[in-house]
DOGU-430159 format. One record per residue (C-alpha): residue in one letter; x, y, z. Coordinates in Angstrom, 1 decimal. Example, Ala and Ser with C-alpha at 12.3 -4.5 7.8 and 13.67 -1.06 7.14 Angstrom:
2
   res       xx       yy       zz
     A     12.3     -4.5      7.8
     S     13.7     -1.1      7.1
***
This chain:
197
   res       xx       yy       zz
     X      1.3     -3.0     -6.3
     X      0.1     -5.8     -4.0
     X     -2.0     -7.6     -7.4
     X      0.2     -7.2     -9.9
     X      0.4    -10.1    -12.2
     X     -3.1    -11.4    -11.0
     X     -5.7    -12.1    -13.2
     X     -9.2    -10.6    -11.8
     X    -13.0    -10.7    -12.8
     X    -14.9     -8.2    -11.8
     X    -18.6     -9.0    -11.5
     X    -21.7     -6.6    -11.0
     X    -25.1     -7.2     -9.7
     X    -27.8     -5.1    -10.1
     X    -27.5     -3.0     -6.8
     X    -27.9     -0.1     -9.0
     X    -27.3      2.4     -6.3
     X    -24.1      1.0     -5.0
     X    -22.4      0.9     -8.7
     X    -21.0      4.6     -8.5
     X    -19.2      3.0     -5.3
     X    -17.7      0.2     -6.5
     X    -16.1      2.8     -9.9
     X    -13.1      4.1     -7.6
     X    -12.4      0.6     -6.0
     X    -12.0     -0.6     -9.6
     X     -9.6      2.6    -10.8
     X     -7.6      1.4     -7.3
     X     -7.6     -2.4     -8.3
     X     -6.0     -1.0    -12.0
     X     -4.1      1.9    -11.7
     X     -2.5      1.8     -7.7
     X     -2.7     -2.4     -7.0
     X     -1.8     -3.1    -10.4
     X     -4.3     -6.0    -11.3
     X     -5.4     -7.0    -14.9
     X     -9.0     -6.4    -14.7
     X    -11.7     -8.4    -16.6
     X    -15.0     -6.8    -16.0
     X    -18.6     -9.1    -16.3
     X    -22.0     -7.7    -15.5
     X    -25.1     -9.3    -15.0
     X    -28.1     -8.7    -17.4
     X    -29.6     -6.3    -14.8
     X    -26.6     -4.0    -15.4
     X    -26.2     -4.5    -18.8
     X    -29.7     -3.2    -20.0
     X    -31.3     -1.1    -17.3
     X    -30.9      2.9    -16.9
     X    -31.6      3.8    -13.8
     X    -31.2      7.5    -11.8
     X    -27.8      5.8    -10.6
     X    -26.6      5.9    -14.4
     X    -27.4      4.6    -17.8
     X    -26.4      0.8    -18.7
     X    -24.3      1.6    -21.8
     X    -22.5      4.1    -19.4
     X    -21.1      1.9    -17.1
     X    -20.5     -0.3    -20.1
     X    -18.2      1.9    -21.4
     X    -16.5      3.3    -18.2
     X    -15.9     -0.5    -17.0
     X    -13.7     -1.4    -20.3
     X    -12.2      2.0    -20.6
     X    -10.8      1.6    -17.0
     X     -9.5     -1.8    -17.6
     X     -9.1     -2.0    -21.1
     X    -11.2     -5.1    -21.7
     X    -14.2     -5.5    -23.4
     X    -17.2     -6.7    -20.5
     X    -18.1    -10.1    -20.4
     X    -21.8     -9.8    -20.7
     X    -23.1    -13.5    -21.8
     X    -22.6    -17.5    -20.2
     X    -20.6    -18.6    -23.1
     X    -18.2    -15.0    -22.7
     X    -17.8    -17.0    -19.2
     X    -17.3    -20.7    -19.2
     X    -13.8    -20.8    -20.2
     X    -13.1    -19.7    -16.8
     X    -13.2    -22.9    -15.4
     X    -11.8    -25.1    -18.4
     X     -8.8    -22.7    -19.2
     X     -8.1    -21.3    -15.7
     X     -8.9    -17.7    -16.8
     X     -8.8    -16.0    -13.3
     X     -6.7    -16.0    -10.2
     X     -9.9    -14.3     -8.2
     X    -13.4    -13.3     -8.7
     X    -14.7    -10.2     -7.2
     X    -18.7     -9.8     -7.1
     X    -19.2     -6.0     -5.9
     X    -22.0     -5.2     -5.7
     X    -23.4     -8.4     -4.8
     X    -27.0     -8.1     -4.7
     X    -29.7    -10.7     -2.8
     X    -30.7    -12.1     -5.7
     X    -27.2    -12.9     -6.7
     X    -26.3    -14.4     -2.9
     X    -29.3    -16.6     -2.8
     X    -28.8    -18.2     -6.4
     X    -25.1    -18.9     -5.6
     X    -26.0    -20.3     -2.3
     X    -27.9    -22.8     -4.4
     X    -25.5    -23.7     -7.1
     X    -28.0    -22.0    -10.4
     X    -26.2    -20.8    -12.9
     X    -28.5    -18.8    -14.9
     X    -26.3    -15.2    -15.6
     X    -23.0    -14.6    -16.6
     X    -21.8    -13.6    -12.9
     X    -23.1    -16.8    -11.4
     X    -21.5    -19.0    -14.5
     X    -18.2    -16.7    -13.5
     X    -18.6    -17.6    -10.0
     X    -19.1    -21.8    -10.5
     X    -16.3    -21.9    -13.1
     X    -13.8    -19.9    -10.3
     X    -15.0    -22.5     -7.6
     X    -14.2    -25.4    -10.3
     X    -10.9    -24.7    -10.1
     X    -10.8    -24.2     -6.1
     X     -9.9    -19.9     -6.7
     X    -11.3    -17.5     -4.4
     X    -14.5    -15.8     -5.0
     X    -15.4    -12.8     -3.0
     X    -18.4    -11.3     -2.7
     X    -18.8     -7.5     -1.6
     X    -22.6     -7.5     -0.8
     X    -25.6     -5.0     -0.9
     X    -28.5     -6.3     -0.1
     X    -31.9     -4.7      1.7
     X    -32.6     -8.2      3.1
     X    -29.4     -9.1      4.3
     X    -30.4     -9.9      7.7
     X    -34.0    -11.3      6.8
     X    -34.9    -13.4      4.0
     X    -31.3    -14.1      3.0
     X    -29.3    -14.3      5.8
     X    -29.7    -18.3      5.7
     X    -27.9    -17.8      1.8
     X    -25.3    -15.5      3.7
     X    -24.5    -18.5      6.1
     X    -24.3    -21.0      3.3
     X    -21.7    -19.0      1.6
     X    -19.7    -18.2      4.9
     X    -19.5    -21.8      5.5
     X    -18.5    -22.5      1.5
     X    -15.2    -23.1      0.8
     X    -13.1    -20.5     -1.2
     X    -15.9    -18.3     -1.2
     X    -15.1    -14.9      1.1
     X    -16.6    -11.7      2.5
     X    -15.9     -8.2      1.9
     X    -16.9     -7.2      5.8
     X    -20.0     -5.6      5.8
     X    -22.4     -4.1      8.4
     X    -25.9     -2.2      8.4
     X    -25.9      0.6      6.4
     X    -29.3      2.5      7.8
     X    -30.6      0.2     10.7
     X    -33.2      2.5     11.7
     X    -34.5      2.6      8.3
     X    -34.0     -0.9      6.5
     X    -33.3     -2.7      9.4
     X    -32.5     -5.9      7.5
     X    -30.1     -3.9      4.7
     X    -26.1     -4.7      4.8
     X    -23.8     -3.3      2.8
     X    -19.8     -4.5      2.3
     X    -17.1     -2.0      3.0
     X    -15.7     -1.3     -0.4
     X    -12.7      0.3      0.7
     X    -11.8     -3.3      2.1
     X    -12.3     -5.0     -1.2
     X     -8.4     -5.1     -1.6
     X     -7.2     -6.2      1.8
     X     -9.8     -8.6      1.4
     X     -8.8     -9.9     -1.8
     X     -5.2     -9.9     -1.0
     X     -6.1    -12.1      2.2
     X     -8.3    -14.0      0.1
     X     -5.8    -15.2     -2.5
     X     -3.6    -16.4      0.5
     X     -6.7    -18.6      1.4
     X     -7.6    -16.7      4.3
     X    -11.4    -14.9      5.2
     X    -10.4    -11.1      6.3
     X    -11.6    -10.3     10.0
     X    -13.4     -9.1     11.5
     X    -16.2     -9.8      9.0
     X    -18.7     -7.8     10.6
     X    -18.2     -3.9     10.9
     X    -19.5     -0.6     11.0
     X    -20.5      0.5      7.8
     X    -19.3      3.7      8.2
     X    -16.5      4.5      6.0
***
């Protein structure tokens, strides 16, 4: 139980697809790694049923697993930074919308108020991205973050490159290596993989 003890947040984006994958990696982060999980979603998650699952669905699965309540507004949030809530952040999935608005410092959502309270107190945030313009519009926010301090990557890589040629997607079963090398202050390598799992 390489987490035991630590406090986590664990944020979701609307990559609506990519939220079945991230279910397991949060059941490992409770049940084998020992971590005690705080789950936040963004207002995408919260309210939108897609074909991937309904909102109230996940709502319920996410505080079943971890047995806490999701975080689900700014002021659920804030006290992150002024009472040192969390030892590590976890976005997964990280969407394009998500990357490019943390890049820039907004703070309009729960995950990104999560996110600038973590970085107040110098605590790693990592970001396990899915994004279908990963390598096109937003690859400029992907470099901002890369070069932003206690901010780390789940690696990643192309998931269909013949198909969405600009679409990169992070490795979730590296989400705990990566967070354990992450709260030793350290980006996991290599960063940039094979998506295939």
């Amino acid at each position: 139980m390489r987490l035991q003890g630590i406090r986590l947040g664990f944020a979701v984006t609307g990559s609506h697809c990519t939220i079945p994958k991230v279910v397991p990696v949060l059941r490992q982060l409770v049940e084998q790694e020992g971590a005690s999980v705080i789950p936040i979603f963004s207002e995408s998650v919260l309210r939108t049923d897609t074909r991937f699952g309904d909102a109230e669905k996940w709502r319920q699965l996410f505080s079943s697993i971890t047995g806490h309540p999701v975080w689900t507004t700014i002021p659920d949030v804030e006290p992150i930074g002024p009472k040192k809530l969390l030892d590590a952040l976890l976005i997964a999935p990280c969407t394009g919308n998500t990357i490019a608005k943390f890049a820039y410092g907004m703070t309009d959502s729960p995950v990104l108020m999560a996110a600038k309270s973590q970085l107040r107190n110098l605590r790693p945030v990592v970001l396990a991205i899915s994004t279908n313009d990963g390598l096109g519009n937003n690859l400029k926010n992907l470099g901002l973050l890369m070069n932003m301090k206690n901010v780390y990557f789940v690696p990643f890589g192309q998931d269909d490159p013949v198909g969405k040629a600009n679409s990169v997607i992070a490795r979730m079963d590296l989400v705990t290596e990566t967070l354990v090398t992450a709260l030793q202050g350290k980006q996991i390598q290599p960063v940039l993989v094979d998506h295939d799992e």
